[in-house]
C-alpha positions in Angstrom: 0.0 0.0 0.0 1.1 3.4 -1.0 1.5 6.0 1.7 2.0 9.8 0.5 5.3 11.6 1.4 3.8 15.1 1.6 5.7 18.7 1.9 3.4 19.6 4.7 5.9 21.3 7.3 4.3 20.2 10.6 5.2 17.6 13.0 2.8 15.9 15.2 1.5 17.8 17.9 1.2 16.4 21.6 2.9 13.2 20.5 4.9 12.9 23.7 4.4 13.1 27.0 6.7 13.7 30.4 8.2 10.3 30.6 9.3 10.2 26.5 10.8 13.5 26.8 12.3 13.0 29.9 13.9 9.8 28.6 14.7 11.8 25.8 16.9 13.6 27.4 18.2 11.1 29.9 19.3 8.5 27.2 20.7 11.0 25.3 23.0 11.7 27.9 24.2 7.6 27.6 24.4 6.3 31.0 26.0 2.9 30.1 27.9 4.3 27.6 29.5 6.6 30.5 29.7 3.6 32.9 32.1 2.1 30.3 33.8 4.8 28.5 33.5 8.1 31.0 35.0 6.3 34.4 38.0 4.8 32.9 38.5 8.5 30.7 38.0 10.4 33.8 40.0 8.2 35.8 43.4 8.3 33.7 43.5 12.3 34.0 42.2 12.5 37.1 43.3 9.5 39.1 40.9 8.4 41.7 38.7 11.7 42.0 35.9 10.7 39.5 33.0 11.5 41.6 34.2 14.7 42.4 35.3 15.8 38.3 32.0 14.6 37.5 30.3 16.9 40.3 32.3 19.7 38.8 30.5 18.9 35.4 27.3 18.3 36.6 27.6 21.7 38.1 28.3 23.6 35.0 25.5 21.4 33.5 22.9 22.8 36.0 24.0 26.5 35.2 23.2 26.0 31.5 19.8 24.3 32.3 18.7 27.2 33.9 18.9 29.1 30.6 17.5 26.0 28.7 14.4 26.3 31.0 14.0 30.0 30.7 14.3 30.1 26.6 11.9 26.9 26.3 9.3 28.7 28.3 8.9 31.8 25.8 9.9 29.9 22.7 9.6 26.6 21.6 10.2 25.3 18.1 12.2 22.5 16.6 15.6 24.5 16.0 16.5 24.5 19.3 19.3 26.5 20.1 19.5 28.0 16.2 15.9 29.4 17.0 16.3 31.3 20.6 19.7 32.6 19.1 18.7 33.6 15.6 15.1 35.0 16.8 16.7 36.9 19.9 20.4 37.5 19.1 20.7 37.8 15.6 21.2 35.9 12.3 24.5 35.7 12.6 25.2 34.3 15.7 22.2 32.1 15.0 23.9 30.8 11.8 27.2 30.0 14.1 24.8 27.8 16.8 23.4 26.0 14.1 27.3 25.6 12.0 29.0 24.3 15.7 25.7 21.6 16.2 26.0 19.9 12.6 29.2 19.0 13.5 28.8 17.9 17.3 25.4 16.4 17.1 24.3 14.2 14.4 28.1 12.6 15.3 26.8 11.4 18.1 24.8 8.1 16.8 28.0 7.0 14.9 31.3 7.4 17.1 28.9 5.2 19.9 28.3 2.4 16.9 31.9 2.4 15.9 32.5 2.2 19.6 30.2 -0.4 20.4 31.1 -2.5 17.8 34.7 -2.6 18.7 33.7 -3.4 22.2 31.4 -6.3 21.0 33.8 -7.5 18.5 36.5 -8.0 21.2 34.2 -9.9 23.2 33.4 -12.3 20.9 36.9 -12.8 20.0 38.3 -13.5 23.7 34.8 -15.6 24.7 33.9 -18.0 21.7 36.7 -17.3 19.4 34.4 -16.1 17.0 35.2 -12.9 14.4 32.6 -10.6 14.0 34.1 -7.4 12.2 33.3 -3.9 14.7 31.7 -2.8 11.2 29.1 -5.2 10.1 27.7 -4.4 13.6 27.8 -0.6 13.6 26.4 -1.3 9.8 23.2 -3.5 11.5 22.9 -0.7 14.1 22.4 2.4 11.8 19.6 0.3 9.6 18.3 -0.5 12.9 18.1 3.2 14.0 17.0 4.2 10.4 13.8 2.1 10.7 12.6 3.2 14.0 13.1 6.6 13.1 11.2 6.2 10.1 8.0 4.4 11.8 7.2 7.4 13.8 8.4 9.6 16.7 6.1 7.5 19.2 8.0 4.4 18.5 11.0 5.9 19.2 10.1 7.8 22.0 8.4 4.1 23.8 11.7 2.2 22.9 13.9 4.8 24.2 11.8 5.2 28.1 12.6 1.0 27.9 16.0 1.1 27.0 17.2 4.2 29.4 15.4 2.4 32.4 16.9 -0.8 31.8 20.4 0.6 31.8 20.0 3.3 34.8 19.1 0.3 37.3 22.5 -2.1 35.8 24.2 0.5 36.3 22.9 1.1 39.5 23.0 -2.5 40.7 26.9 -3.2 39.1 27.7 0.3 42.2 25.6 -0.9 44.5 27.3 -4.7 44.2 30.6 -2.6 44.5 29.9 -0.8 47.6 29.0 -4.0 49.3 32.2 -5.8 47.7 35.2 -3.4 47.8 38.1 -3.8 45.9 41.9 -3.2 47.1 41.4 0.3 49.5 38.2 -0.6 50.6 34.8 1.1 51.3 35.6 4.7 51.4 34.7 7.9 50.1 37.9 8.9 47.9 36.5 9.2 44.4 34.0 12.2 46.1 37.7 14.1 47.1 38.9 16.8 44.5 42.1 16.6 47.3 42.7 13.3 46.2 43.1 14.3 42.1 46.5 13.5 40.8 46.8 17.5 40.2 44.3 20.5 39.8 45.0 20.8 35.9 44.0 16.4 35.9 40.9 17.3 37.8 40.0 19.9 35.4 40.9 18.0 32.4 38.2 15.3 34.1 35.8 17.9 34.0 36.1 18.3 30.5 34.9 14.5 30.0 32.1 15.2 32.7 30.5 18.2 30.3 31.1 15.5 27.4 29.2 12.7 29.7 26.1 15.3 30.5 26.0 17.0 27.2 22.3 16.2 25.5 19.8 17.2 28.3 19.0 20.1 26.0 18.3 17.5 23.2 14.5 18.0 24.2 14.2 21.3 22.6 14.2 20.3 19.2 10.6 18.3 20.4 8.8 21.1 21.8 6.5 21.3 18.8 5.5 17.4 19.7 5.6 17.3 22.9 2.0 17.9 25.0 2.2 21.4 26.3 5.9 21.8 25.6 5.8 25.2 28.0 5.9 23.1 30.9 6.7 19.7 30.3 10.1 20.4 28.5 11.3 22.3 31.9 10.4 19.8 34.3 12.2 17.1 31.4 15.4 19.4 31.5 15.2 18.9 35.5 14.5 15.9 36.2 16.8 14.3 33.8 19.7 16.7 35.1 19.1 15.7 38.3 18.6 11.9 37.2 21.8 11.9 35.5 24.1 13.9 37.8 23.1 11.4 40.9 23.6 8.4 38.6 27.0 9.4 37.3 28.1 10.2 41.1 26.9 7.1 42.5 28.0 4.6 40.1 31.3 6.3 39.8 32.0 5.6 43.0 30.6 2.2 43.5 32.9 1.1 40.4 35.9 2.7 41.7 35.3 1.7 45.0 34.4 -1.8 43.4 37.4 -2.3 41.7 39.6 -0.5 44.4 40.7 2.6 45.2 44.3 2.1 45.6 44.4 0.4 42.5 43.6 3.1 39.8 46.1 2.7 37.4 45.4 -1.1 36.6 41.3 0.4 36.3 42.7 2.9 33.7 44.9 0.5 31.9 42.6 -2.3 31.4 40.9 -2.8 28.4 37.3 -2.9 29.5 37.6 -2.2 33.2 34.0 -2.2 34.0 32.9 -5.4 32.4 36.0 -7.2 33.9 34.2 -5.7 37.3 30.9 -7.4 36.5 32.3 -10.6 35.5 34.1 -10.6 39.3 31.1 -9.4 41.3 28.1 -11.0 39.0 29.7 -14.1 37.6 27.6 -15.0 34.3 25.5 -12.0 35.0 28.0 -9.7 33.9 26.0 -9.6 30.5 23.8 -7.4 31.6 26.7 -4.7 31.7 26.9 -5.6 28.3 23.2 -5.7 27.3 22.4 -2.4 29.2 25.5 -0.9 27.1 24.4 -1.8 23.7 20.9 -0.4 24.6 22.9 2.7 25.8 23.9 2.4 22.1 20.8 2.3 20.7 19.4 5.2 22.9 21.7 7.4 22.2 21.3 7.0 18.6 17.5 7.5 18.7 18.3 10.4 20.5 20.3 12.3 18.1 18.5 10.5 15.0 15.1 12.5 16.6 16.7 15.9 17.4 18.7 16.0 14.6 16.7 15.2 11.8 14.1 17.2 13.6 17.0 20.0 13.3 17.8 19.4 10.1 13.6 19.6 9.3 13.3 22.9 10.9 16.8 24.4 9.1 15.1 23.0 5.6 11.5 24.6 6.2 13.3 27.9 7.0 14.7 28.0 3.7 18.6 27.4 5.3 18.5 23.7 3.7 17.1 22.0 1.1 13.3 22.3 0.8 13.2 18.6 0.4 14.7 18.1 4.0 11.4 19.7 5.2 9.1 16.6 3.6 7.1 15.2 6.5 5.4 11.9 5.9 1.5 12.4 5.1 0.7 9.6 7.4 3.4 9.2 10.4 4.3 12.6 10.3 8.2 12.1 10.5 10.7 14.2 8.4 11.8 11.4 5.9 14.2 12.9 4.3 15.9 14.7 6.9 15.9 11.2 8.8 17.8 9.5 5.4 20.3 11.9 5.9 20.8 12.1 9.4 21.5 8.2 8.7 23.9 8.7 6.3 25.9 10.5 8.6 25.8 8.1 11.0 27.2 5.5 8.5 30.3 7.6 7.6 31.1 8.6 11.2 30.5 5.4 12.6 32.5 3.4 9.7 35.1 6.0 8.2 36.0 7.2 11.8 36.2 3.9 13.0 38.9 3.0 10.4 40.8 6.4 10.6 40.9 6.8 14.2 40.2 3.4 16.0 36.4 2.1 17.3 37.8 3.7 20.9 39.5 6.9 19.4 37.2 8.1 17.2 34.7 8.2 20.7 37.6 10.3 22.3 38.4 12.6 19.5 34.6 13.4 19.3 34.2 13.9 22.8 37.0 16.7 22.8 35.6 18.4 19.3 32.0 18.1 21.1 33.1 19.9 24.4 34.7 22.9 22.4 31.7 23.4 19.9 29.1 22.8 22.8 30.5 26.0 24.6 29.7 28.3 22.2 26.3 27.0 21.7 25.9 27.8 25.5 27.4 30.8 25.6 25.1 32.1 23.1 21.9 30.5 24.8 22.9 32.3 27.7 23.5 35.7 26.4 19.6 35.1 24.7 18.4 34.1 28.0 19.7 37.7 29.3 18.7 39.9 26.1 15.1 37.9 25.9 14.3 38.9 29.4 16.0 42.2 29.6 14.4 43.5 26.4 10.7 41.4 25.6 10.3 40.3 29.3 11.5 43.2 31.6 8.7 42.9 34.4 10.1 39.0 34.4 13.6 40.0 34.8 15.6 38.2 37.3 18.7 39.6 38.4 19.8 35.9 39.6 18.1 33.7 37.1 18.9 36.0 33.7 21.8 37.8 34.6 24.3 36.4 37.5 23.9 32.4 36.6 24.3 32.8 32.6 27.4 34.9 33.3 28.8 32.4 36.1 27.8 29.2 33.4 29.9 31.2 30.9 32.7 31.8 33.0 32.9 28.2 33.8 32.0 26.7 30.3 35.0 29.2 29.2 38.0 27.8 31.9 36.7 24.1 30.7 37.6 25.2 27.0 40.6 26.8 27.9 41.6 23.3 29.7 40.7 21.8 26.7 43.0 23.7 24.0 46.2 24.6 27.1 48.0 22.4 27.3 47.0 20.6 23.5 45.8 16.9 24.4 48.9 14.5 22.8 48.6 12.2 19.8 46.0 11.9 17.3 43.6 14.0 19.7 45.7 17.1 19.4 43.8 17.3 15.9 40.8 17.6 17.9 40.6 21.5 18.9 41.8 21.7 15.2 39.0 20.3 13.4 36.6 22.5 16.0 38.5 25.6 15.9 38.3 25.0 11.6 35.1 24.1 11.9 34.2 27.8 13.4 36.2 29.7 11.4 34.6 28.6 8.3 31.6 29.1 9.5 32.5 32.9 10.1 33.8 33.0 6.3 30.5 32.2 5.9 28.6 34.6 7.9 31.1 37.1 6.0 30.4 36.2 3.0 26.9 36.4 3.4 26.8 39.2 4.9 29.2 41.5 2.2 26.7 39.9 -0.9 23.5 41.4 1.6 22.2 37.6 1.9 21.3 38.0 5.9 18.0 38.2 5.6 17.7 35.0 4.6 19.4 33.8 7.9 17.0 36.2 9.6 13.7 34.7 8.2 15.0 31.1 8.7 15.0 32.3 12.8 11.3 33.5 12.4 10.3 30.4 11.1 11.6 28.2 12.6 10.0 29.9 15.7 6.2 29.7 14.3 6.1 33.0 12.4 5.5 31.5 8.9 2.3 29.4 8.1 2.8 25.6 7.1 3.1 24.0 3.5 -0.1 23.0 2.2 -0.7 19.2 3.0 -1.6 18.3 -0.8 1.8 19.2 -2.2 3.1 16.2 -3.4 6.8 15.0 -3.8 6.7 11.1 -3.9 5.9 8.3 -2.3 6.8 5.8 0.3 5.8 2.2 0.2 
């Protein structure tokens, strides 16, 4: 049966509730992906002061919430961050939000597939002696994403509140289990100690992974125009999952370091897969739920960032800064099909050529320092909106404390985490990391240059408005194919 692929630019209204945008958000973040990637990362700049790095992050994390709630309850569209910045800032600090996310985020479903399938394809290996090539999986895992994507937002949203509580309570029983069963140091409270950090510059360099490990709470703003009154639902999403994650990642780092032992840090940061080997000691045969609750990490993040950034990639196309066809919405499940296909295709060449070029386990690293870099300006610009939105269209709502002395102190922070990042230059292939960001920003502001010498601003300037609301839909009978 034929189903019409329509160039009506509207997304389903009210098509998620609390929970799916709250798992949106949580899953985005990865919580088994942290538990197996973020410890050990944190751990070998740090040393045993996890807890406390990751406290640090979650920290900064909160301060950029606050201006994530206060944005999403005046406007609410699917660009995100590129609306509030280009509808209250400007185009051209709009254009530079939108330029730093299409690097960062639609990255994110393929460095985790490249990543799992290396972890998946070792296992195999060492257990049955059986060869699975890291590729063919992260292969299967993008068609897999592609097809829920495709079937409709609801799907998605239902597998994604199963996946994200599956993995919060392994994780959760693996530090619990720990706690009980200490390693070499026994029970204590080290890993909560920024004292205890190998050095103030390795505790700060932690912190850098911590922002990495919390970045894609704000992935519910893209939803707001499906999501049953957005005005309220995507604030309480934004806390609840920050809070959710930040007491996750701080209790489960610590039962795994405590777990494995304290005083043994540098054999936890040298091990291959530290936290698996941990589950196989403390669980026995049960340690495959680590593993499981990982690979549905996996699959959670990647319908995370398949449905914010397609739904990105929609609202950029229907504002006239993409292709028009990116802004086809299916006539009957209401997805953007197009901007879904693409979004896919990304995935494929992150997940396999970055897997290749840089290793299934340093192609997740190198991201994670490009993301951290590009993420900071996106803040920094959603909280200088967050100041000029109330200052100039909301002045009887301005709060000294909420639009003024917490986006400067989130800025200030976000800013010493990039400096940490670039001074002194990470080593080896990851010192092409600020590179490719820094690269990736200056082109953009060729760009905006260029644009703006030839007069073409207003272009940038209309995309903002629509993308916030201000332009009527297509009409539902315009017809560009079909979809079988």
């Amino acid at each position: 049966m034929s189903t019409r692929t329509t160039e009506n630019s509207t997304l389903e209204a009210g098509a998620i509730t609390l929970p799916g945008v709250l798992m949106q958000a949580l899953t985005h973040i990865g919580p088994a992906v942290g538990l197996l990637f973020t410890f050990q990362a944190i751990a070998a700049v740090t040393g045993v002061s996890v807890s406390a790095a990751l406290g640090v992050g979650g920290l900064a994390m909160s301060l950029v919430a606050v201006s994530v709630i206060q944005l999403s309850k005046k406007r609410s569209s699917a660009g995100g961050y590129f609306s509030w910045v280009s509808e209250i800032i400007g185009a051209r600090t709009g254009f530079m939000v939108a330029w730093a996310f299409l690097l960062f985020e639609p990255i994110g479903a393929g460095i985790n597939l490249a990543f799992m399938g290396g972890i998946i394809e070792n296992i195999l290996k060492s257990t049955t002696g059986f060869y699975l090539p890291w590729w063919i999986i992260a292969l299967v895992g993008t068609a897999l994403l592609t097809v829920l994507s495709l079937f409709g937002l609801k799907l998605s949203i239902g597998v994604v509140v199963a996946l994200g509580s599956f993995e919060v309570l392994v994780g959760l029983a693996l530090a619990l289990t720990g706690l009980l069963h200490p390693g070499n140091g026994g029970f204590n409270f080290e890993p909560f100690l920024p004292t205890h950090a190998v050095s103030f510059n390795g505790l700060f360099l932690g912190v850098v992974f911590s922002i990495f490990t919390f970045a894609g709470f704000e992935s519910v703003a893209p939803l707001a125009e499906e999501s049953a009154n957005p005005a309220k639902t995507l604030p309480r999403a934004v806390i609840l999952s920050l809070v959710i994650a930040i007491a996750f990642f701080l209790f489960v780092g610590w039962g795994v370091l405590v777990g494995w032992g304290t005083n043994d840090v540098a054999g936890f940061v040298a091990n291959g897969a530290p936290v698996l080997e941990l589950a196989q000691r403390l669980w026995g045969g049960w340690w495959v739920l680590v593993l499981i609750a990982f690979i549905n990490s996996v699959i959670g993040i990647g319908i995370a960032v398949q449905s914010a950034s397609s739904r990105v990639l929609f609202g950029m196309a229907r504002a006239g800064v993409l292709p028009k066809p990116l802004a086809v919405v299916h006539s009957k499940r209401r997805t953007p099909t197009n901007a879904v296909l693409l979004q896919s295709f990304v995935t494929l060449i992150v997940a396999i050529g970055g897997g290749f070029l840089l290793g299934t386990q340093g192609v997740f690293a190198f991201a994670g320092i490009v993301t951290v870099i590009l993420i900071i300006v996106v803040y920094i610009s959603g909280n200088v909106a967050v100041w000029k939105l109330y200052r100039t269209s909301y002045p009887n709502e301005f709060s000294v404390l909420k639009h003024l002395i917490i986006p400067i102190a989130s800025s200030l922070l976000l800013l010493y985490v990039g400096y940490k990042t670039l001074f002194p230059l990470p080593t080896g292939t990851n010192a092409w990391a600020p590179i490719v960001a820094i690269v990736w920003l200056i082109i953009g502001g060729v760009i905006v240059a260029v644009l703006s010498a030839r007069g073409h601003l207003g272009t940038l300037q209309a995309a903002g408005d629509a993308m916030t609301g201000a332009t009527p839909a297509l009409d539902d009978d315009t017809t560009l194919g079909t979809r079988h």
